[in-house]
C-alpha positions, 0 to 999 in steps of 0.5 A: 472488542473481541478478536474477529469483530469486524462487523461490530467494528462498523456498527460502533465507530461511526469514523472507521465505518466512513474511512472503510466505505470511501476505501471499498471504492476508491481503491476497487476504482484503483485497480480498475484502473490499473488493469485498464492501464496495462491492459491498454499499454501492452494492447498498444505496443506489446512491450512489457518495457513500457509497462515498466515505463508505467511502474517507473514513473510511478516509483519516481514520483514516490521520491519526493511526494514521500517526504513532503506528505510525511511532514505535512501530514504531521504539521496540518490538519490530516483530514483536509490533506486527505480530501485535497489528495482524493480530489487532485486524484479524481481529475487526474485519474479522468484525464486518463481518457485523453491517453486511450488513442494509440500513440499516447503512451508518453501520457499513461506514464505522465498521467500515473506518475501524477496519481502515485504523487498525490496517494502517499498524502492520502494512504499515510494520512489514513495511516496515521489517522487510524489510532485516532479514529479507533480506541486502544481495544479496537486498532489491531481489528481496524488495522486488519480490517483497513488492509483487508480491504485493501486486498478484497479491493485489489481482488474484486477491482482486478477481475471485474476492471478486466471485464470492464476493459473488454466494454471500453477504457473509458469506463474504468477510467472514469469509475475511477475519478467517480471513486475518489469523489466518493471517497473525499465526500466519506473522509469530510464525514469524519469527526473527532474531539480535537479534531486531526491537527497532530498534537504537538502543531496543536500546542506548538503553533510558533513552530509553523514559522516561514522556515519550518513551512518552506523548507521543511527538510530538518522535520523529515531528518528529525523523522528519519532519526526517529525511525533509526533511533527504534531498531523494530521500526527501522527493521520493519522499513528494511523489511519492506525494502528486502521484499521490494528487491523483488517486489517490483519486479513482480508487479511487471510479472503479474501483468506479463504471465497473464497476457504475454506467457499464458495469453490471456489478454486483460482478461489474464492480466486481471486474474493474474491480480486478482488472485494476488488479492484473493491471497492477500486477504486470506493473510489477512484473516490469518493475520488478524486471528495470528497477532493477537496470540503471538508473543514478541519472540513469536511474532519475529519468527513469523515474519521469517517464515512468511518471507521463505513461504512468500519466496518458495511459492513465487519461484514456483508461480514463475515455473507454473506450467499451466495457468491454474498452477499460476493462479494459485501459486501466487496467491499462496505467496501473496498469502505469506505476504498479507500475514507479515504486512498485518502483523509488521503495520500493527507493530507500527501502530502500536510503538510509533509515537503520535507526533511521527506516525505521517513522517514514519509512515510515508518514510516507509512507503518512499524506501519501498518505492525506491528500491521498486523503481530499481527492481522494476528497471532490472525487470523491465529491461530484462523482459526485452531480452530474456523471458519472463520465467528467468526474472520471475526466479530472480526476483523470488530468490531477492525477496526471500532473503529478507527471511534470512537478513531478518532472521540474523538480526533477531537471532543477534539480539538487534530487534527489542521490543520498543515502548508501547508509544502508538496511542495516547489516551486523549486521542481516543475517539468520543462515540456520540452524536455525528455533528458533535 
C-alpha cells in the first residue's frame, strides 16, 4: 500500500475499517464527556483544585489497571476483553447523570476513575491488536490513520461537547455510554485466521495454571525485562514519562485558559480542546508522510526537535495575551506532539515481539499516568495559590527537556536500532468472505 491510503486502507481491510468506525465514535463521546465533566465541575465549585481531583483519580486508577490489562491482554482472547471494556465503560459512563446535581462532586471523581480503570484494557488491546488486523504493507498508514483518529476525535468531540453542554449534561453523558455500545457491537464485527488468542497462550495452555491466573506479577516482571532489555522501547517509555513532567499539568491548563483566564465558560474549555486536537492531526498527517522517508538516525533527531517545538510553543500559549494567540499556539505545540507520538507507536509496532506488545504497551500508558498524576497534583495545587500563566512556564519548560535527555542518549550511542520483531507472518489477516 502506497504512502497517504487511508481510504484504501478502509475499503480492503474489512477488520481495521470496523476497529476505525467504533473509534469515530466512542472516543467523539470520550471527549464529550470530558468537557461535560469539567465544565460541570469548574460550573459547581470554581476550582481547578477539583479539576485536578477529576485528573487524579483518573491517574490513580492507571496504577493498577495497567499491569493487570497488559498480562490479560497477552494470555486471553484480545477481542472479548476489548468488548468486556467498552461495556463496563458504557454503564459507567451513564451513571455519570447521577452526579449532575451540585454537591456531588466526590461522584465525578469516583465515576472518572472507574472509566480510566477499564480503558487501558481496550486502548492497549486496539494497540496490540493492529499488526493483526493490518498486513506488514498496511501497519505505518493503520498506525497513522488509528491516532489520526484519535486526535479528529478529540477536535470534533471538543467543540461540539461544549455545545452540548450549553443543552444539558445529560446529553453528553449518555452519548457517551451510546458510544461505547456502538464501539463493543464494531470490535464483535472483527475476524481473524486463528483468532486474538496471543501465540504463545495459544500453543502453551499448561501455563494458564492457578498461579499464573491468580497472581500474575512475574509475567508483568517478565514484560518489564523486556521492555529494559531493548534500549529504543525503554527509551520510547521514558519519552513519554518526560513530556508527562508537564503533560499533566497541562491537562488542567487546557480547561483553566478556556474558562478561568480568557472566560469562556464550556465554550472556551472546548476550543481550548478542540484546538489541541486540530494540532494533534495536523502531526499526524506530518507523521504519516514523515516516517516512512526517515532514515533511523533521522527519525532520532526528529524526535529531539519535536520535544523543543512541542516546548517553545506551549510556554508562548501560557503567555498568549488574547485567545486567538492561545488557540493557536497550542495547537502548533500539540502539532510537534502528534508528529514524535506517530513516529515513536510506529517504531513500537514495528520492534516489539508479538507475545509482549499488551504488556509493553499498557506498561507505557501506566509510566505515563504516574508521572500525570504527579504533574497534575503540583498543578492542581498550584492553581490555589499562584496563576495559571506561572504553571503553564513550568510545565512547558519539564516537557522540553525530554528533547535534550533524548538528544544525549543518541548522541552517546544509547539507542540502536533493534531487530524488526513487530509482526510475524501467520498473523497477517486473510482478506475474504466476513463470516470466515
Amino acid at each position: 500500500m502506497k504512502s497517504g491510503g487511508f481510504l484504501s486502507l478502509l475499503r480492503s481491510n474489512r477488520n481495521y475499517r470496523y476497529t476505525w468506525i467504533g473509534q469515530v465514535v466512542s472516543e467523539a463521546g470520550d471527549n464529550f464527556n470530558n468537557v461535560a465533566v469539567f465544565s460541570l465541575a469548574l460550573a459547581n465549585t470554581g476550582s481547578g483544585l477539583v479539576v485536578a481531583a477529576i485528573l487524579l483519580s483518573r491517574a490513580i486508577s492507571m496504577l493498577p489497571a495497567g499491569p493487570i490489562a497488559g498480562v490479560l491482554l497477552d494470555r486471553m482472547d484480545r477481542r472479548r476483553i476489548m468488548i468486556l471494556s467498552d461495556l463496563v465503560r458504557a454503564a459507567v459512563a451513564l451513571a455519570f447523570i447521577f452526579a449532575i446535581p451540585r454537591g456531588h462532586t466526590g461522584l465525578l471523581c469516583i465515576l472518572s476513575g472507574l472509566l480510566m480503570f477499564a480503558s487501558p484494557f481496550f486502548t492497549s488491546g486496539r494497540a496490540a491488536i493492529l499488526p493483526t488486523i493490518a498486513t506488514r504493507e498496511e501497519l505505518h498508514t493503520a498506525n497513522s490513520l488509528t491516532q489520526l483518529t484519535q486526535w479528529t476525535a478529540l477536535a470534533v468531540g471538543s467543540f461540539f461537547g461544549g455545545v452540548a453542554v450549553l443543552g444539558g449534561y445529560h446529553l453528553a453523558f449518555a452519548f457517551n455510554a451510546f458510544s461505547f455500545l456502538f464501539s463493543a457491537g464494531c470490535i464483535w464485527q472483527l475476524r481473524v485466521a486463528g483468532g486474538f488468542l496471543p501465540k504463545r497462550a495459544a500453543s502453551a495452555p499448561e501455563a494458564l495454571t492457578e498461579d499464573r491466573i491468580v497472581r500474575p506479577w512475574h509475567e508483568y516482571v517478565e514484560g518489564l525485562r523486556y521492555l529494559r532489555a531493548t534500549p529504543l522501547i525503554f527509551g520510547i517509555g521514558l519519552v513519554s514519562v518526560g513530556w508527562a513532567t508537564g503533560g499533566g499539568a497541562a491537562q488542567i491548563l487546557l480547561s483553566l485558559f478556556g474558562d478561568v483566564v480568557f472566560r469562556r465558560g464550556s465554550i472556551g474549555i472546548g476550543a481550548v480542546w478542540g484546538s489541541a486536537g486540530v494540532g494533534l492531526i495536523v502531526g499526524a498527517i506530518i507523521a504519516h508522510r514523515l516516517f516512512p522517508r526517515l532514515s533511523y538516525p533521522a527519525y532520532k533527531v526528529t524526535i529531539s526537535i519535536c520535544y523543543v517545538v512541542h516546548g517553545i510553543f506551549f510556554l508562548l500559549f501560557a503567555l498568549s495575551p488574547s485567545f486567538a494567540a492561545a488557540i493557536f499556539c497550542v495547537g502548533m505545540s500539540r502539532a510537534a506532539v502528534g508528529v514524535s507520538s506517530v513516529c515513536n507507536s510506529s517504531q513500537l509496532l514495528r520492534h516489539v515481539a508479538p507475545e509482549f506488545r499488551g504488556r509493553v504497551f499498557s506498561t507505557v500508558e501506566s509510566w505515563t499516568w504516574i508521572m500525570m498524576m504527579v504533574s497534575m497534583s503540583v498543578a492542581g495545587w498550584a492553581s490555589d495559590h499562584t496563576s495559571p500563566r506561572v504553571i503553564g512556564v513550568v510545565a512547558a519548560l519539564f516537557s522540553m527537556s525530554t528533547a535534550f535527555w533524548w538528544g544525549w542518549a543518541n548522541f552517546a550511542g544509547k539507542l540502536p536500532e533493534p531487530a524488526l520483531e513487530g509482526i510475524a507472518p501467520d498473523e497477517i489477516e486473510v482478506h475474504g468472505d466476513p463470516a470466515a
